[in-house]
Phi, psi and omega in degrees: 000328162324305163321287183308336179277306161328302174259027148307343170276341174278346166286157179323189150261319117032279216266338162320312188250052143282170165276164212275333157001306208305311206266352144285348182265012199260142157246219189273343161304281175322334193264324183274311149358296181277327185288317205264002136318302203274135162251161180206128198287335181283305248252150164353121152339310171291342161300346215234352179304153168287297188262134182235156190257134165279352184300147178270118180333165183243170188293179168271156196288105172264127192268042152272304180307322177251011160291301177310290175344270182324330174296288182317329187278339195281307184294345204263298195313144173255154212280116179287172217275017178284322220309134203243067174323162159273111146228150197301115204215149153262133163323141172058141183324150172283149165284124207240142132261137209265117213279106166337121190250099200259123175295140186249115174338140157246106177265173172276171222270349157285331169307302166341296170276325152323287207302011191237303178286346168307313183266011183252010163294286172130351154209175171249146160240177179313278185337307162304322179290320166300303174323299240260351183289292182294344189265347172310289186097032197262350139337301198278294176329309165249176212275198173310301216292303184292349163270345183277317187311315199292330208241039163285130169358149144066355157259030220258142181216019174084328170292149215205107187261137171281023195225097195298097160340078194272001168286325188289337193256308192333125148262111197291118178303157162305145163279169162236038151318325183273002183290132157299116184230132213238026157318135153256079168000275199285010169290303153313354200257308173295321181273028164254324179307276172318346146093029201283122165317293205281004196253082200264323228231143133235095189276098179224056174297161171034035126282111196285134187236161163279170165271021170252338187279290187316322158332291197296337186273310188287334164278004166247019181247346155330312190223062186221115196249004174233031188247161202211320183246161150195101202238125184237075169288118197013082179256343202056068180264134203238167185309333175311338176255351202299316194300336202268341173329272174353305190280230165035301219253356178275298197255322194301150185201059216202285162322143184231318166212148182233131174270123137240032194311161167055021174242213201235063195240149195273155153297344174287311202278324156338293163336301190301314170293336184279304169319340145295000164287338201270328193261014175240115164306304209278331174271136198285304181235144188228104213247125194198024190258178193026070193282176196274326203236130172305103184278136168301168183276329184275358151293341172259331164296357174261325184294313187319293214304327186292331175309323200288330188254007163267121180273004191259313173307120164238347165230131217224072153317125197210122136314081162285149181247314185285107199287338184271020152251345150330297171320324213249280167332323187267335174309302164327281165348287202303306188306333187301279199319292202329306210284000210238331168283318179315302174290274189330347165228027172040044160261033161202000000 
């Protein structure tokens, strides 16, 4: 009677208001009779089958016994005659290497012969080097620079570029980076503080300072109105002094230049100082080049851009990698120095 209560919406509309009576009097033929007529579309595949099997299940399978079985019969049987051992083989040719085959020069029978009285001397000169240079033809081959390059002091190798080095000749000033600057620091600290007329310039290059001393020097150049320079060249100064810088490039209105060449300030922390430029008029010059750590290329496009909103800044150092911001940073310049001539002959 499950069946028959499942498809009753499929019966007639008639035959719904029978009583259910009708399907106790139905017997058991007639009811699988109608069940395998009616389909229902909801119902199980197995369900929707015409036909269904009456067999009664078989015991369960123990697959340790017939794992064991298979074994035993794989191992009883015997092997035909195709059987194929396993053996271990590599794909594809062996790898041989092949002995580099070095080609012998062949020169022509004058060459031949320098190289021959060369080695029963047992040196060469210039003079042999000139010869072997015109029949080379190593004149021609290489450019101004690399034959000039041959023939630099303490390099002379008989080649003679007719196009005069000026590097090989240039006499290089002493540097003073190793110069002793005998500055009292805290001397300068006070007359920056107390704010002394006569204190124009504070020069404390190549004194290594801490960061509480360089604090004390930038917070008191906060409120200090008569100082005009300031050069901090190898202090070893780090990201850690950049903020009170920052603040001095805000409120000082006085400094005309600041060095801070040769230390140890990242590129992020620059950014922060060149950005502190829009709020400054008054400084001409800003120097920041040759730092201990590399700026990045999206660190010279934010310094470039801040130069395009400062109007003051006329001269500008940098170690650039990226040329359009190089590019972009001397345009800035040049437009400073005009507006800065301009006003010097009062057209603005």
């Amino acid at each position: 009677l499950s069946y028959c209560n499942e498809y009753k919406s499929y019966l007639s509309p008639t035959m719904d208001l029978l009583d259910e009576k009708f399907f106790d009097n139905l017997s058991k033929e007639e009811i699988e009779q109608i069940n395998s007529e009616l389909c229902d579309d909801l119902l199980p595949a197995a369900d929707r089958v015409k036909y269904h099997i009456d067999k009664k299940g078989q015991k369960v399978i123990d697959k340790e016994a017939l794992t064991k079985w298979m074994e035993e019969a794989a191992m009883a049987s015997q092997i035909g005659n195709d059987y194929i051992p396993f053996t271990k083989e590599t794909k594809g040719k062996k790898f041989v290497k092949v002995e580099e085959k070095k080609e012998k020069t062949v020169y022509d029978d004058e060459f031949e012969k320098l190289l021959a009285e060369a080695e029963g001397v047992g040196q060469i000169t210039d003079g042999d080097i000139d010869v072997l240079a015109d029949i080379l033809g190593a004149n021609s081959l290489l450019g101004s620079v690399d034959v000039s390059s041959c023939s630099r002091p303490g390099r002379e190798t008989g080649l003679k570029s007719p196009i005069i080095d000026a590097r090989a000749t240039k006499v290089l000033e002493p540097t003073d980076m190793d110069a002793v600057n005998e500055t009292d620091v805290d001397e300068s600290i006070e007359k920056i503080k107390s704010n002394d007329g006569s204190f124009k310039e504070c020069n404390v290059n190549n004194i290594p300072l801490d960061t509480a001393t360089v604090d004390s020097i930038t917070s008191a150049l906060c409120r200090n109105t008569s100082l005009t320079r300031l050069e901090m060249c190898n202090c070893n100064i780090t990201d850690d002094c950049i903020e009170g810088f920052v603040n001095v490039v805000k409120t000082n209105q006085t400094l005309e230049s600041i060095s801070l060449e040769t230390n140890k300030i990242t590129g992020k922390f620059l950014k922060q100082l060149a950005l502190a430029l829009e709020a400054n008029s008054t400084l001409k010059e800003l120097r920041i080049a040759n730092q201990y750590y590399t700026t990045g290329v999206g660190d010279e496009m934010a310094i470039s851009k801040a130069l395009d909103k400062n109007n003051s800044i006329t001269k500008f150092s940098m170690n650039w990698k990226n040329t359009g911001a190089r590019n972009q940073a001397d345009r800035c310049i040049m437009r400073n120095n005009d507006i800065a001539r301009k006003k010097r002959q009062g057209l603005l």
